[in-house]
DRENBA-437477 format. One record per residue (C-alpha): x, y, z. Coordinates in steps of 0.02 Angstrom, whole numbers, padded with zeros to 5 digits, always signed. Each point is the difference from the previous one (the first is absolute). Last residue first. Layout:
XYZ
...
This chain:
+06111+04249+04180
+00052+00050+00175
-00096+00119+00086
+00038+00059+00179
-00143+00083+00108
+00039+00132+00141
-00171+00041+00063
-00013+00177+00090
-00091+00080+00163
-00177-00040+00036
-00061+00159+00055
+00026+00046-00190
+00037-00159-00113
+00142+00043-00111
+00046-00140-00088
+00190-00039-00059
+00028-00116-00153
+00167-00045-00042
+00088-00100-00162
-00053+00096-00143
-00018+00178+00094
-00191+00019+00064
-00052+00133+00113
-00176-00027+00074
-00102+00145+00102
-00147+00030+00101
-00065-00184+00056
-00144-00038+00116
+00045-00151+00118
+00048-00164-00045
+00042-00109+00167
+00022-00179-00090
+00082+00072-00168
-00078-00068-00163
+00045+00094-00147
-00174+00034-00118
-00012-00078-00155
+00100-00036-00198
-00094+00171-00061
+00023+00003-00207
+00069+00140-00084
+00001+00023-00186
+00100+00118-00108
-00071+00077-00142
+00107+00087-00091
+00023+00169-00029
+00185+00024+00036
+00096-00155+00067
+00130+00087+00087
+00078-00145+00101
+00008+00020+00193
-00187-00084+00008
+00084-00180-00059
-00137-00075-00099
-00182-00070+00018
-00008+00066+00191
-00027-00098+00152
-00082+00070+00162
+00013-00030+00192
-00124+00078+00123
+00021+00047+00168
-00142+00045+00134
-00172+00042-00013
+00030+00110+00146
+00084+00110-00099
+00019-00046-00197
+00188-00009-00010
+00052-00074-00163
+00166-00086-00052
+00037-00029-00183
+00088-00105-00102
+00082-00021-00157
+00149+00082+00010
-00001+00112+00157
-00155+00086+00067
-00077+00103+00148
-00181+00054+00043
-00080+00110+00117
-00157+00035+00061
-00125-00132-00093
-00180+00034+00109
-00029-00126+00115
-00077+00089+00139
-00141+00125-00098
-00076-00174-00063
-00048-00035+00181
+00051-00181+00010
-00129-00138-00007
+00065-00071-00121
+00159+00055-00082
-00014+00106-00147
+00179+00034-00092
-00011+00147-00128
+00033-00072-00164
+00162-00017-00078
+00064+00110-00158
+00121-00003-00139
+00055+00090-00154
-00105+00165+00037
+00034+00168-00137
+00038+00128+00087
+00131+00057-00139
+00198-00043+00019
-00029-00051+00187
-00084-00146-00054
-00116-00028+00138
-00010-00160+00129
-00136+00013+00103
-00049-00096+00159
-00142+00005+00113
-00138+00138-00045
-00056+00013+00148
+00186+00067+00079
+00103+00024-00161
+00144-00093+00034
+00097+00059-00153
+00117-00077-00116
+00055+00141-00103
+00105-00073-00171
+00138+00032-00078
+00102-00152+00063
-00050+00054+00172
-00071+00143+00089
-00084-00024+00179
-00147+00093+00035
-00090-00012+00172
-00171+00017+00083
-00044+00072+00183
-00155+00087+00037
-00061+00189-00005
-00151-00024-00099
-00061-00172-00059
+00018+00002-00176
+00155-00071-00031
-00079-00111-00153
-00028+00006-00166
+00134+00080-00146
+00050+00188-00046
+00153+00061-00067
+00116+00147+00029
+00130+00070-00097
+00167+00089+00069
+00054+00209-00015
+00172-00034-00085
+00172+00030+00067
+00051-00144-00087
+00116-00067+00137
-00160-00006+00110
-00085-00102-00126
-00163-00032+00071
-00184-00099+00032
-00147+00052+00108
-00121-00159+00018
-00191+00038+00024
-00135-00068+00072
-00108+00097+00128
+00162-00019+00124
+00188+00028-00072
+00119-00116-00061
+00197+00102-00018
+00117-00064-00156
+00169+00060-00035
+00090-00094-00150
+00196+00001-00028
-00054-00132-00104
+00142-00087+00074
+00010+00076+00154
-00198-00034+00040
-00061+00119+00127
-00155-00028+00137
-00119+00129+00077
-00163-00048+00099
-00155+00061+00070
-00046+00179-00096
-00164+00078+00051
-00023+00133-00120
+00159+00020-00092
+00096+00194+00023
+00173-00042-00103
+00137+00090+00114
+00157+00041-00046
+00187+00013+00084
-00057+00004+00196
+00154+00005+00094
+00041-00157+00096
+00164+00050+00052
+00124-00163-00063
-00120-00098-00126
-00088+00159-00092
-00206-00003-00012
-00120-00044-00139
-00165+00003+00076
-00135-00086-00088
-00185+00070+00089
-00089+00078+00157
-00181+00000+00033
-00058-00178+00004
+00170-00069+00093
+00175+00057-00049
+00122-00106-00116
+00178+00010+00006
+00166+00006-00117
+00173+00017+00052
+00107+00043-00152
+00167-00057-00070
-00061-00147-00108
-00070-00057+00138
-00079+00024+00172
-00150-00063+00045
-00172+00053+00111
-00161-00042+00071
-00170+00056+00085
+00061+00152+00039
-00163+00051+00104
-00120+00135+00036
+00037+00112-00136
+00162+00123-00064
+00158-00050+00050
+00116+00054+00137
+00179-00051+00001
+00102-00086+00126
+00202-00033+00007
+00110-00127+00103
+00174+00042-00020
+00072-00081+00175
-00164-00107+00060
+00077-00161-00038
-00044-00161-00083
+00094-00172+00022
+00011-00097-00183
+00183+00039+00004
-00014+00202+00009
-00194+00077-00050
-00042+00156+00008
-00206+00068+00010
-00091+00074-00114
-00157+00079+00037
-00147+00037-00092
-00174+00104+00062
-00201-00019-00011
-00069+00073+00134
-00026+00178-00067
+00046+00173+00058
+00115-00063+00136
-00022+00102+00170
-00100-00135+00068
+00119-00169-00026
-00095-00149-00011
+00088-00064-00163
-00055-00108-00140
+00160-00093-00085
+00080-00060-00165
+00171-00030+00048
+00158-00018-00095
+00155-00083+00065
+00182+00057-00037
+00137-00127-00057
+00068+00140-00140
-00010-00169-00126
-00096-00108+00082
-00162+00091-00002
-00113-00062+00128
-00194+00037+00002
-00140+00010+00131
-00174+00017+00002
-00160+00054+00092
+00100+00049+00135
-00104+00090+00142
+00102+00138+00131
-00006+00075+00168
+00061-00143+00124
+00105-00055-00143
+00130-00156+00023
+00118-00067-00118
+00085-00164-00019
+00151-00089-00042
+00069-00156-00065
-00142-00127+00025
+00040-00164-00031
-00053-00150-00102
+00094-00173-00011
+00149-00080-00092
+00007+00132-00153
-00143+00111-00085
-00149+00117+00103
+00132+00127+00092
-00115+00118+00088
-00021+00173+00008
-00146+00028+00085
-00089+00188+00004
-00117+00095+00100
-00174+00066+00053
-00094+00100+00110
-00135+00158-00010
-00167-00039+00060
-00124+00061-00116
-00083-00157-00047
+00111-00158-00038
+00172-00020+00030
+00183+00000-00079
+00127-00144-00057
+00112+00005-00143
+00119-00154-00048
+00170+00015-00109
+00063-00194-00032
+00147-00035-00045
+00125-00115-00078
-00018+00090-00152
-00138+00140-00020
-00171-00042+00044
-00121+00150+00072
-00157-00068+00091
-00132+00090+00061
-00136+00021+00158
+00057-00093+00131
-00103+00059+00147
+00061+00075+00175
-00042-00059+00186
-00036+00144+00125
+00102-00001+00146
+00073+00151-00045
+00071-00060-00162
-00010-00192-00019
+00078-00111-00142
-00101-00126-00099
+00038-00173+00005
+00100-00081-00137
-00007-00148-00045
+00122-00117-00081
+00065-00153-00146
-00199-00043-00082
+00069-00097-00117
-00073-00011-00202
+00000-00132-00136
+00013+00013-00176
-00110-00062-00159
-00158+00034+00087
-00098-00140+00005
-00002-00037+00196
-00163+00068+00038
-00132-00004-00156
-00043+00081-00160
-00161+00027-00102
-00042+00163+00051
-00148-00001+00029
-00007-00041+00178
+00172+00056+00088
+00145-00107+00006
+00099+00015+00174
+00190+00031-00040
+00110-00089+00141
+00127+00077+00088
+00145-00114+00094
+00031+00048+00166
+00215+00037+00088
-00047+00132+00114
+00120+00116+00099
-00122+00131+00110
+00085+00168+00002
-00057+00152+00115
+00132-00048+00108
+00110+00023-00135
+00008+00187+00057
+00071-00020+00161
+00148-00101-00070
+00014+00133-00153
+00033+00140+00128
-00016+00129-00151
-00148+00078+00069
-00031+00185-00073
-00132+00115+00105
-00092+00135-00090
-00094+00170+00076
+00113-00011+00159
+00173+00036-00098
+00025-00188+00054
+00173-00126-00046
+00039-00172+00023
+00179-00047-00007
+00086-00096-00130
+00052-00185+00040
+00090-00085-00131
-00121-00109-00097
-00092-00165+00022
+00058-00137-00098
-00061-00022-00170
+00115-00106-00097
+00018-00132+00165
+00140-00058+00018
+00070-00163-00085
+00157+00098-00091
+00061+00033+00146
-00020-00150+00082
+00086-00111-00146
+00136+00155+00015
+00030-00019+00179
+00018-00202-00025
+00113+00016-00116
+00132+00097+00088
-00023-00102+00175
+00054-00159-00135
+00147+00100-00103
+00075+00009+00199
-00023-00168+00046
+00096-00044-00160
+00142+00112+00060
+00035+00160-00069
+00163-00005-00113
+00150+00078+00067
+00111+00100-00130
């Protein structure tokens, strides 16, 4: 049998040293845009990128007075990688207003102030050689407070406000299909709620579960149709989060309190009481972790409850910034991994925070202590709605100005 030639074995290794040198997050095969006139769907990733500024900035932590600690101690450093700047709907420029982490990507929700009725969402790919947005949607009729991806029947969830007039409340769901991180309108489904607003939502362990403004409640709703399941009425409900582990439900409401559930139990939930979230109608969020609620509870800055009894483990201050109208840097969301934690405080900006132990261990009753390391240092800070930490990524929702893609490494 002829053997190939020694030119031959060269050409062959040179195609696989290219091969193997491209880039791991190259932009994907084209899928058309699509309209049904209410939402429009851009998948043209070149047109979308646009929006993307690369950066390559190291993030310092400013020390705050007090707190005995100064920029540069932190024991790991931080890159600000991208920005993001907010899409526009009808000429009118959208805010960021959460962050979803799941992967490699990013889930971002944009809507508007007042009673104008826009918004969207980003999917963007946040991890390999440089950030990208996937896809996108587009509602001339529609506000997302939230958005959430659940891998396994690759459907996003929406929390949203609608303008329509012949719904009986704002406050409506959607889910929307999506096919090789590109969405599509085929199978796209929307319920009304009760309230205002759906101020957020999740699917797991089966269920979709939302929140609805100051007169709606807990929905518990199926993942393919939507169908309302149960309803737990809760007076100005905010967020909803679920630990699989714990199998643990827990929803942060206004005035105070924290709702907390078994689903799988079938039983009726506890709730607790604990300072802060008292300004009506704002935003605050709940996320549940090694048994424990950590909350962003507006002015009462962050809380950490043992979800077992109420009891509080943990808790930071309200941040104060001179000068600042206290009503502008109250704690809105709040997102942790390990040890640390992210805080959003609005125009107060990001915070970073260090607990005693590893927050994904259930540590019961005690007493865990968390100590403020400063404020992130970005050169064009503007107010911030959202932070989604996963270990390794930080991404900053900032409203009209767009998103902060920030790379840990510790």
């Amino acid at each position: 049998m002829r053997q190939p030639s020694v030119i031959t074995l060269c050409i062959l290794l040179m195609f696989v040293l290219l091969s193997c040198a491209k880039d791991n997050n190259p932009v994907s095969e084209p899928v058309p845009d699509q309209t049904d006139g209410r939402m429009t769907i851009v998948n043209d990733e070149v047109k979308l990128n646009e929006r993307v500024t690369e950066r390559n900035v190291a993030v310092a932590v400013d020390s705050i007075p007090g707190l005995g600690k100064v920029s540069g101690t932190v024991a790991f450093s931080m890159t600000l990688v991208a920005e993001i700047a907010p899409p526009v709907v009808n000429g009118q420029t959208i805010l960021a207003t959460s962050v979803s982490l799941d992967g490699q990507f990013a889930y971002i929700s944009y809507n508007v102030r007042g009673e104008t009725f826009r918004g969207g969402v980003d999917i963007v790919q946040v991890k390999g050689s440089k950030t990208a947005i996937r896809s996108e949607v587009l509602f001339n009729d529609t506000k997302v407070s939230s958005a959430y991806i659940d891998r396994n029947t690759s459907r996003l969830y929406l929390a949203e406000a609608s303008g329509n007039p012949t719904f009986d409340y704002p406050a409506t769901v959607e889910k929307l299909q999506i096919s090789g991180n590109k969405l599509s309108l085929a199978g796209s489904i929307r319920r009304v709620l009760t309230s205002y607003v759906a101020t957020s939502i999740i699917s797991a362990g089966g269920s979709v579960y939302a929140t609805t403004g100051n007169t709606g409640g807990l929905y518990t709703l199926t993942q393919d149709s939507l169908k309302i399941v149960r309803t737990v009425p809760l007076a100005d409900v905010r967020w909803v989060d679920y630990d699989a582990a714990s199998q643990t439900l827990a929803a942060v409401q206004g005035g105070g309190r924290l709702f907390a559930v078994t689903p799988s139990t079938g039983a009726q939930g506890v709730s607790y009481s604990f300072a802060g979230t008292g300004i009506p109608e704002s935003k605050s969020t709940v996320q549940v972790i090694g048994g424990k609620a950590l909350i962003a509870a507006g002015d009462g800055g962050v809380k950490l409850v043992n979800l077992a009894n109420g009891n509080l483990v943990g808790s930071i201050a309200r941040t104060i910034v001179s000068g600042l109208d206290p009503s502008l840097s109250v704690t809105n969301a709040a997102s942790a991994t390990g040890r640390y934690i992210y805080i959003s405080n609005g125009e107060a900006g990001v915070y970073v925070a260090q607990a005693s132990q590893n927050l994904e261990d259930n540590s019961g009753n005690a007493a865990i202590p968390l100590t403020v390391l400063g404020k992130l240092r970005f050169s064009n800070q503007q107010s911030v709605n959202h932070v989604a930490f996963d270990g390794s990524t930080l991404v900053i929702a900032s409203g009209l100005g767009g998103v902060k893609v920030v790379t840990v490494n510790f």
